[in-house]
C-alpha positions in Angstrom: -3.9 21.7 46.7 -4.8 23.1 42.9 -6.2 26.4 41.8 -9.6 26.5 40.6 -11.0 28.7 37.8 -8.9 32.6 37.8 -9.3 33.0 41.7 -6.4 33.0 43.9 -5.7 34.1 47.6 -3.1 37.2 47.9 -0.4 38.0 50.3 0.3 41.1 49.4 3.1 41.8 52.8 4.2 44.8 54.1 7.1 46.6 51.0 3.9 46.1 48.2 1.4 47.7 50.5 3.6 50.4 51.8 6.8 51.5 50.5 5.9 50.3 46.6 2.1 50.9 46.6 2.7 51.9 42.9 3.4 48.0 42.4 0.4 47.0 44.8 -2.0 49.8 42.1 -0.2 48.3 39.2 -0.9 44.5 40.1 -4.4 45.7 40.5 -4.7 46.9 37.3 -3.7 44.2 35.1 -4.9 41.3 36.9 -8.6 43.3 36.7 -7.7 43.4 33.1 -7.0 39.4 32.8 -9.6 38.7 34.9 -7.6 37.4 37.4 -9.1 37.4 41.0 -7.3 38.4 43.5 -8.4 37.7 47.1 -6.6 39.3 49.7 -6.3 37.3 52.5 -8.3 38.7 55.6 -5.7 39.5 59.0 -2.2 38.8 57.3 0.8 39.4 59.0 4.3 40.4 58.2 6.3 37.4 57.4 9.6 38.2 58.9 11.7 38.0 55.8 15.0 37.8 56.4 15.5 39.8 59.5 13.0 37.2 62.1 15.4 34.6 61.8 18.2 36.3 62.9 16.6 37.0 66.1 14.3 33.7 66.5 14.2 30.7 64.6 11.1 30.0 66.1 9.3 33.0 65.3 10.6 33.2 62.3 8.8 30.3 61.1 5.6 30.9 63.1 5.3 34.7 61.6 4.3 33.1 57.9 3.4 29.9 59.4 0.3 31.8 60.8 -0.6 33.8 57.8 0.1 29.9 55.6 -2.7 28.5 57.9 -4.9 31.2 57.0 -4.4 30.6 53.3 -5.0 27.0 53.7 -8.5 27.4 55.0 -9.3 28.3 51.4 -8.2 25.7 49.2 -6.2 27.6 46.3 -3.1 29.1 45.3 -1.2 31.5 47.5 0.0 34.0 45.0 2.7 37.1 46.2 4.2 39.9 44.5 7.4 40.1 46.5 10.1 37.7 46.0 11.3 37.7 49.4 7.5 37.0 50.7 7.7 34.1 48.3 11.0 33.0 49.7 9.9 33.0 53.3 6.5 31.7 53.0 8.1 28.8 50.4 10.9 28.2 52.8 8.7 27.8 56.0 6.4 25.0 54.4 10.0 23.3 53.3 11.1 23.5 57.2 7.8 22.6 58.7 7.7 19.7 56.2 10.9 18.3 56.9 11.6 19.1 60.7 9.1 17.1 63.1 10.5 18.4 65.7 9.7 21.8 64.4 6.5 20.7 62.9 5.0 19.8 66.7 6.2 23.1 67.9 4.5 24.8 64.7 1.4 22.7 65.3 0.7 23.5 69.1 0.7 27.5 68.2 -1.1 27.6 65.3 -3.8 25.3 67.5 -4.2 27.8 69.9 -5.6 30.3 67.1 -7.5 27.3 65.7 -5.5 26.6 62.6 -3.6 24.6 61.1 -0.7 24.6 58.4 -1.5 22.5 55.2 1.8 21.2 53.4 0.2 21.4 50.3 -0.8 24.5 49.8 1.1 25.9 47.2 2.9 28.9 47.0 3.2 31.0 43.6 4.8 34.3 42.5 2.4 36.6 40.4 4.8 36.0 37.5 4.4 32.3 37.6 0.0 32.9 37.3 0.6 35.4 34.8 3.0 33.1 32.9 1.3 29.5 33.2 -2.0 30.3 33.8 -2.5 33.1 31.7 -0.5 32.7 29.0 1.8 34.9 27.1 -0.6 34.9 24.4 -3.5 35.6 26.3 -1.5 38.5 28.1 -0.1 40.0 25.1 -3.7 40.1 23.1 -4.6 42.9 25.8 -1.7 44.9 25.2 -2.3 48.2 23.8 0.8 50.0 23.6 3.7 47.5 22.7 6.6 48.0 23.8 8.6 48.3 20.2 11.6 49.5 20.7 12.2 49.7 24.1 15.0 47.9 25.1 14.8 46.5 29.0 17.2 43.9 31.2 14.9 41.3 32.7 16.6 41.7 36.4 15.2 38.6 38.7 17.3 39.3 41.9 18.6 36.6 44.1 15.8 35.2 46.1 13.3 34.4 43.2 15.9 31.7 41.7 17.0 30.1 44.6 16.1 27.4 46.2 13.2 27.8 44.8 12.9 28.9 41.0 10.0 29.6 39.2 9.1 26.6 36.8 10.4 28.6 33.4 14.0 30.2 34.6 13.4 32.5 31.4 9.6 33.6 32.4 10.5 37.4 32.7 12.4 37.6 29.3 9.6 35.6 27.6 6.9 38.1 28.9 8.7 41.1 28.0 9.5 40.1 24.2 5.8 39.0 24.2 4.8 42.6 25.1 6.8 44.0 22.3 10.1 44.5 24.1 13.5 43.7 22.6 15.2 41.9 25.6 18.9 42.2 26.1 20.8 39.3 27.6 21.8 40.2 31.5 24.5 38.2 32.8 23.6 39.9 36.1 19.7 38.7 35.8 19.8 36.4 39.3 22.8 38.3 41.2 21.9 40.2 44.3 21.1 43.9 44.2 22.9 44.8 47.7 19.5 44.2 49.3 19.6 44.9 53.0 23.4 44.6 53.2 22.9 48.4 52.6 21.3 49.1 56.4 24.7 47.7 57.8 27.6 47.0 55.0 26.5 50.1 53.1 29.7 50.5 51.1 29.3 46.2 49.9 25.7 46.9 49.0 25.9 49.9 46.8 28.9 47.7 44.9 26.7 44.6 44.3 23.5 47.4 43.0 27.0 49.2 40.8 27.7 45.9 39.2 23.9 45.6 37.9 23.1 49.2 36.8 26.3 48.9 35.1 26.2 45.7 33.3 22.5 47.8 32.0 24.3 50.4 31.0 26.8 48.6 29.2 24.2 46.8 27.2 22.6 50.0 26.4 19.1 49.3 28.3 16.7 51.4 28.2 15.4 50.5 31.7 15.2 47.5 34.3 12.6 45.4 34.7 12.3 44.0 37.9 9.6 41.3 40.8 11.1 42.5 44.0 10.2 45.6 46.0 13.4 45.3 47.9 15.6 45.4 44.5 13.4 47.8 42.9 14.2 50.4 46.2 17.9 49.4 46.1 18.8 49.9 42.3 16.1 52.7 42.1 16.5 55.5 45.3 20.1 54.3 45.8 21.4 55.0 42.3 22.0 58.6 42.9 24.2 57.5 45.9 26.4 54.5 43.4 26.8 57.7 41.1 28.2 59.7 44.2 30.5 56.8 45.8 31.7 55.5 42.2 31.7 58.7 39.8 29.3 57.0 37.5 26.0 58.2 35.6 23.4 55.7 35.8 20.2 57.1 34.7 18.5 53.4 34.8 14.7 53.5 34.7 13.9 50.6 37.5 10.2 49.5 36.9 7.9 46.8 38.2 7.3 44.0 35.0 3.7 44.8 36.0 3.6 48.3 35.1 5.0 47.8 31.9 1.8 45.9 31.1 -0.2 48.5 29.4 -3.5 47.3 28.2 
């Protein structure tokens, strides 16, 4: 299945409409701005992320399975904003793909809604569109305000680059220096921000979201640039609580890479 024209079908999930609606207005923005059509597909559902399967594999893979079959019935690109919605919803087609057993189970649900999962429907993070289809280039020409002398850590998080990487493992950095940006290296760029480790092993996530903010400061970053709700929440409304626990001083800007678009 291939995307046709500057239309593509949107899962937005639940963290981009709700807790980070500032990256939901932002994506908005900029993709009005590219012309870059956004459809939001009618009657999605949450798609479990990593907390379903715990609980039920099962349901785990029928939560996304459902909102994939409603994707499919259009016939383009399924594009998110959230890398662990792109994790999930990548990581069920992998499953149902490779698991008949699974696959006949998946099958007799999604028939009693009247759908039905397509394995080829392909499954994209906004950066990828913005990135392949767009273009650096083409992006950059609509900048009005480059970034010149800001100096910002591309920060990809853990569930972006694996299993499933974006095609360029240096789109992020390559988007930012086109926008004007001087991009510092960040060793730290695919480790894991604490994530929810911080609802139940607080004191282990607030040392893994420590070890990025400093490696930031250390390289004298002016803020972080990040594609993950989750990791934006973590290194952002946690960081006065790492500068509690570990005597530090992080004063780390954490921003969505879409909102430093600014056309």
């Amino acid at each position: 299945m291939t995307n046709t024209a500057s239309t593509y079908t949107y899962y937005p999930g639940c963290s981009v409409t709700g807790l980070s609606k500032e990256y939901h207005r932002s994506i908005c923005e900029i993709c009005h701005v590219l012309g870059i059509e956004l459809e939001e597909l009618k009657d999605w559902n949450c798609c479990g992320a990593s907390a379903l399967a715990s609980v039920n594999r099962l349901f785990a893979v029928l939560a996304p399975a459902r909102s994939l079959a409603l994707a499919a019935a259009h016939h383009r690109d399924l594009v998110t904003a959230c890398s662990s919605c792109y994790l999930v919803l990548r990581k069920t087609l992998d499953q149902y793909t490779a698991d008949p057993a699974l696959q006949a189970q998946v099958d007799e649900a999604l028939a009693l809604i009247g759908r039905r999962l397509d394995p080829g429907l392909r499954v994209r993070h906004l950066l990828d569109v913005l990135y392949s289809d767009v273009g650096l280039e083409a992006v950059a020409a609509k900048v009005s305000r480059p970034l010149n002398g800001l100096k910002v850590v591309a920060y990809y998080g853990c569930q972006i680059a694996r299993p499933y990487p974006l095609e360029s493992p240096q789109a992020l950095e390559e988007l930012l220096a086109a926008l004007g940006a001087e991009v510092v290296p960040f060793e730290n760029r695919t480790s894991c921000c604490g994530g929810s480790l911080l609802a139940g092993l607080k004191m282990a996530g607030l040392e893994l979201a420590r070890q990025v903010l400093a490696e930031a400061a250390d390289r004298q970053a002016d803020a972080i640039a990040v594609l993950c709700p989750l990791c934006q929440v973590n290194l952002d409304a946690y960081q006065a609580q790492v500068n509690r626990q570990f005597h530090t001083q992080f004063q780390l800007p954490v921003v969505y890479f879409t909102q430093l678009l600014v056309f």
